[in-house]
C-alpha positions in Angstrom: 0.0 0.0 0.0 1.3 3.5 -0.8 1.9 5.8 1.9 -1.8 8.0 2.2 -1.3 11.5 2.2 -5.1 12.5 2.4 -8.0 14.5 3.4 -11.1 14.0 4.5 -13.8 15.6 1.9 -17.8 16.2 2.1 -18.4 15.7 5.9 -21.3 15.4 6.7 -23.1 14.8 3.6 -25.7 17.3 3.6 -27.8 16.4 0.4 -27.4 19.4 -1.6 -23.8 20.1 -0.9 -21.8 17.6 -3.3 -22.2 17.9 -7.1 -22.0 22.1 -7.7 -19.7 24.2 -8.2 -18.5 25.1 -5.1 -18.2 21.2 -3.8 -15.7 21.0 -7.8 -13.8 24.3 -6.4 -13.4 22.8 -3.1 -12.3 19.3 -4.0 -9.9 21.1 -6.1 -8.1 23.3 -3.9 -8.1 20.2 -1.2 -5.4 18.6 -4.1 -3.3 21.1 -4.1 -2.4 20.0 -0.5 -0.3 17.4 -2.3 -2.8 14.9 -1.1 -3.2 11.7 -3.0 -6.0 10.1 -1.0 -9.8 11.1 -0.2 -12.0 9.8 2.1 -15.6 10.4 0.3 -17.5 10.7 3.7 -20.8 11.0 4.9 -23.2 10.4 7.1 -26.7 7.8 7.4 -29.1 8.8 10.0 -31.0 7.0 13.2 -33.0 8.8 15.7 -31.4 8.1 19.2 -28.5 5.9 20.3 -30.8 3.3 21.0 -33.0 3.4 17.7 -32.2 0.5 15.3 -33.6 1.9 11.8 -30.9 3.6 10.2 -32.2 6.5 7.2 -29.7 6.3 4.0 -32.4 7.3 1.5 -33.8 10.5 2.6 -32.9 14.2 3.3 -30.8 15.4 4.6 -28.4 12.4 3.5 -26.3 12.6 0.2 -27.9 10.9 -2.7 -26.2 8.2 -4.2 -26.0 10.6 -7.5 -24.0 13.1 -5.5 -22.0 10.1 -3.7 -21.1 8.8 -7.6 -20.0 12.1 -9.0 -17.9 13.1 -5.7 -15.9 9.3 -6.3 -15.8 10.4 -10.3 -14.2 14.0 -8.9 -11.9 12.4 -6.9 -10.4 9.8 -9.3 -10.6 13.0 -12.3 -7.9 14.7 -9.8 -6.1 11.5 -9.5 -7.3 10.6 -5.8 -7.3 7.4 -4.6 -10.7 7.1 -2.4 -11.7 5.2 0.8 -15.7 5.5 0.7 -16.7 6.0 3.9 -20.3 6.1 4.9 -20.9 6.6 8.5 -24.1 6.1 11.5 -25.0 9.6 13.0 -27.5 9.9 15.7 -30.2 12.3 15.1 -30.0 14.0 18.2 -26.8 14.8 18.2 -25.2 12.3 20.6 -22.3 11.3 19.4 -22.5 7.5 17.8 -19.5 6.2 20.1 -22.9 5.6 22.6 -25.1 3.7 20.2 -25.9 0.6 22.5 -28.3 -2.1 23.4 -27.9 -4.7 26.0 -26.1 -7.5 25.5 -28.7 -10.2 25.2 -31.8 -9.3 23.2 -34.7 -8.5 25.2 -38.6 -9.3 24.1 -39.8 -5.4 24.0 -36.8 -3.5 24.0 -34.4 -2.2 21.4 -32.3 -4.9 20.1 -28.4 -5.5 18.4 -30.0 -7.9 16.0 -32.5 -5.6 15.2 -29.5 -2.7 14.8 -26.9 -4.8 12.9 -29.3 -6.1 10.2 -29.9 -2.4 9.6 -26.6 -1.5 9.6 -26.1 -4.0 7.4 -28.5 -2.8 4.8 -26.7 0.7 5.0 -22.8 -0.6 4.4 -23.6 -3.3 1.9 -25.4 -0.5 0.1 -22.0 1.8 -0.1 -19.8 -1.2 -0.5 -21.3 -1.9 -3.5 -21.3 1.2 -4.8 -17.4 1.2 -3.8 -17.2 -1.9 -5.8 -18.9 -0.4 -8.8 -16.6 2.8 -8.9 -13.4 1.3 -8.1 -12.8 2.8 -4.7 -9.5 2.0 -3.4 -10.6 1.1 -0.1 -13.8 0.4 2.3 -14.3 2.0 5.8 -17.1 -0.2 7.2 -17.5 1.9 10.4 -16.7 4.9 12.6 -15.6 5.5 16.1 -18.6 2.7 17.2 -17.1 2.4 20.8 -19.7 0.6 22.0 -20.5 -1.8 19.2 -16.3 -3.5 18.8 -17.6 -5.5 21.6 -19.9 -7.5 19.1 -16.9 -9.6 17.5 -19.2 -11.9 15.7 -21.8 -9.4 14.5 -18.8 -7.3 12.7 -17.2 -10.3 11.3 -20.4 -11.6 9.7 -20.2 -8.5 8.4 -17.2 -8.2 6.9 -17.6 -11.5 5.3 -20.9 -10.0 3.8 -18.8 -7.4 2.6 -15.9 -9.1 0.8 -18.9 -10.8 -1.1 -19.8 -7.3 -3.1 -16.3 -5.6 -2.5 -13.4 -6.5 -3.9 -10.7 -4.3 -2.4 -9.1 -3.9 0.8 -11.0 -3.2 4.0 -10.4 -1.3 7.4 -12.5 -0.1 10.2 -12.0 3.2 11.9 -11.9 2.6 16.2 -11.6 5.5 17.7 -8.6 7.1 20.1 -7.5 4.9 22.9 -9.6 1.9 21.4 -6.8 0.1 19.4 -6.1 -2.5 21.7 -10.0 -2.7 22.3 -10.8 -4.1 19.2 -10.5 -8.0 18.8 -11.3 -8.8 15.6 -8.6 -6.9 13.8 -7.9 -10.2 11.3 -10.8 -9.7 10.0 -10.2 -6.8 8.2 -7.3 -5.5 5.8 -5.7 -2.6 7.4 -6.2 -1.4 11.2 -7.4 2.6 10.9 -8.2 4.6 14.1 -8.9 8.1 15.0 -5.7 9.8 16.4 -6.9 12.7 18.0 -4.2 12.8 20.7 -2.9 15.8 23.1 0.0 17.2 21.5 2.9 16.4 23.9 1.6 12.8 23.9 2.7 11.7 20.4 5.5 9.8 21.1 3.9 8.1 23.9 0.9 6.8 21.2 3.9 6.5 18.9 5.2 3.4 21.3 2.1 2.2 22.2 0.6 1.7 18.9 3.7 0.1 17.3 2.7 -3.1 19.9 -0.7 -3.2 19.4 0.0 -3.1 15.0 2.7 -5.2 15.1 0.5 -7.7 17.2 -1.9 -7.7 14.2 0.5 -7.8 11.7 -1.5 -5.3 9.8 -0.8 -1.4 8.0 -1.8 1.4 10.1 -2.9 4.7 8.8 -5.1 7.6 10.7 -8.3 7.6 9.4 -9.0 10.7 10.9 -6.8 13.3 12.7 -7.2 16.7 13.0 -7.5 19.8 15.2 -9.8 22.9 15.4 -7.9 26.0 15.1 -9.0 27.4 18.9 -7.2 28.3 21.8 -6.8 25.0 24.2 -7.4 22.4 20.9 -4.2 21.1 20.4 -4.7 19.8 24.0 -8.2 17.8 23.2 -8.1 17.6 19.8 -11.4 16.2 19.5 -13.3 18.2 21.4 -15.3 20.2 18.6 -16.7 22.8 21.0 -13.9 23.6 23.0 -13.3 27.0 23.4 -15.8 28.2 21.0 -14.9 31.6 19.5 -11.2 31.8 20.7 -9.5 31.7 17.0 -5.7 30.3 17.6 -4.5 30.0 14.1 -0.8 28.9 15.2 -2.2 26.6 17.8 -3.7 24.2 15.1 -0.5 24.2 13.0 1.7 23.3 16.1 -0.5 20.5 16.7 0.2 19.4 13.0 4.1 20.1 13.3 4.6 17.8 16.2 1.8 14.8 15.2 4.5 14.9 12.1 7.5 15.0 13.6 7.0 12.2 15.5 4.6 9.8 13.0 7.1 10.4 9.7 9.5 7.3 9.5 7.7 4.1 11.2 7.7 1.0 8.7 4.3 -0.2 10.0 2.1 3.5 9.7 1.1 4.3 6.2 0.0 7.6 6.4 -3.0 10.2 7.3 -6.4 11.2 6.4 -6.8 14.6 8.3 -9.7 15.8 9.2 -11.4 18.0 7.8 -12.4 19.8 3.9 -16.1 21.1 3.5 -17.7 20.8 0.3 -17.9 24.7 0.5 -15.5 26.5 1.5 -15.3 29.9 3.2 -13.3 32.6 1.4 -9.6 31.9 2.1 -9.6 35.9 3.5 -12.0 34.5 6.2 -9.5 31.9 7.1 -8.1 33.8 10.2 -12.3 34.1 10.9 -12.4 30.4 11.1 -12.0 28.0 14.4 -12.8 24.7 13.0 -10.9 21.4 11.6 -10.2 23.0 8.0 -7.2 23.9 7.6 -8.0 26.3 3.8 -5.5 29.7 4.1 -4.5 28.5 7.6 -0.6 28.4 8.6 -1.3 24.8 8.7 -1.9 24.7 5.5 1.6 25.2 4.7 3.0 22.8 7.3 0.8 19.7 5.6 1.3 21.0 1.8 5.4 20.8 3.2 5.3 17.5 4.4 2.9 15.6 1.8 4.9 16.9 -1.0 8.5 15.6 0.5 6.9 12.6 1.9 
């Protein structure tokens, strides 16, 4: 596998967005990052962390028209894609917390119930994936509470390999890399490295055993930090700070993730996180406290190392 050197594009998938000219402009200036990969990502829809119908179909999800001509824009630019489609909760709770209990109960919300639905939704996309030549497959996102259900995912990943013919990964989220158990199932180990900015080497170590276990490529499928005062700290934390614009802040957290993930045999690269499908004006960039990184001094940093990489 060649080294990934990508971005994140589309989040969240808001039908409407994808197939204009803004989403064209956007994917375009995303390239000249010097990124080679794309994660095509959006986002299905259920109702609480404990519904089990997943929406895939209607607003506001992305059609599958605007999912087939964001794959064809990639591969124009000479992108390699990972198609990811992820579960959101309606609500807004964050889908780490989607949960049932662990035997099915007669009356109550159920993991069979869940998984044949979410089976529905990611055999849909992996087909698609299939169809268009994607690269690679993300079968799920930052599920905390679901890697638990070994067998479930590994039925599911067999159901997968039946319609998909490429290579596979699943993207666990921080901390949870030695959480996950069924690691053989898949092609490539993925996780979310959204880790305090004086803790890289320490993840650096600790991952290394956990990979090597597996005997498995490692990439970030998502890393990433808001440019706000305090982010580089708790990189994930999306509402940190809100308002408190620290340009400089989000490109140190970039120069040191770098310094110290750069030469490792086992890690394969990055898909930071994140590019819009419309962008604000690059003269609004020192306006703008979240993940993208458009007319940002961190801009510079990641366009410096993807093109030496």
């Amino acid at each position: 596998m060649d080294y990934i050197k990508g971005m994140t594009w589309g989040w969240v998938g808001k039908r409407g967005d994808w197939n204009t000219n803004s989403a064209t402009d956007s994917m375009e200036k995303m390239k000249e990052l010097g990124v080679n990969w794309t994660a095509i990502a959006f986002a299905g829809l259920q109702d609480t962390a404990q519904s089990t119908e997943i929406n895939f179909t209607e607003n506001p999800v992305v059609t599958d028209k605007e999912v087939y001509w964001a794959i064809a824009k990639a591969k124009e630019l000479k992108l390699k894609v990972v198609l990811k489609p992820v579960v959101n909760v309606k609500d807004g709770t964050w889908r780490a917390h989607i949960n049932f209990f662990d035997l099915d109960v007669p009356c109550e919300p159920k993991w069979s119930d869940w998984f044949k639905n979410y089976e529905l939704f990611i055999l849909h996309y992996a087909k698609i994936a299939e169809e268009t030549n994607c690269e690679m497959f993300c079968i799920g996102c930052e599920m905390v509470q679901t890697d638990r259900r070994e067998k479930e995912w590994r039925e599911l990943v067999r159901k997968v390999r039946e319609v998909y013919s490429g290579p596979i990964t699943y993207n666990c989220d921080k901390y949870q890399e030695d959480q996950v158990k069924w690691w053989d199932a898949v092609d490539i180990i993925s996780s979310s490295g959204y880790y305090p900015d004086d803790s890289w080497d320490y993840h650096e170590e600790r991952i290394e055993k956990i990979v090597k276990k597996w005997n498995k490529p490692f990439f970030f499928m998502e890393t990433g930090c808001p440019s706000r005062k305090g982010s580089s700290k708790v990189p994930n934390d999306w509402d940190l700070n809100k308002g408190q614009i620290d340009l400089d802040e989000q490109d140190h957290f970039y120069k040191q993730m770098f310094k110290v993930f750069n030469r490792q045999d086992w890690f394969y690269g990055f898909m930071l996180w994140d590019w819009p499908a419309r962008l604000y004006q690059k003269e609004d960039a020192y306006k703008n406290d979240d993940y993208c990184v458009y007319g940002k001094p961190a801009a510079k940093t990641i366009e410096s190392f993807f093109f030496t990489k």
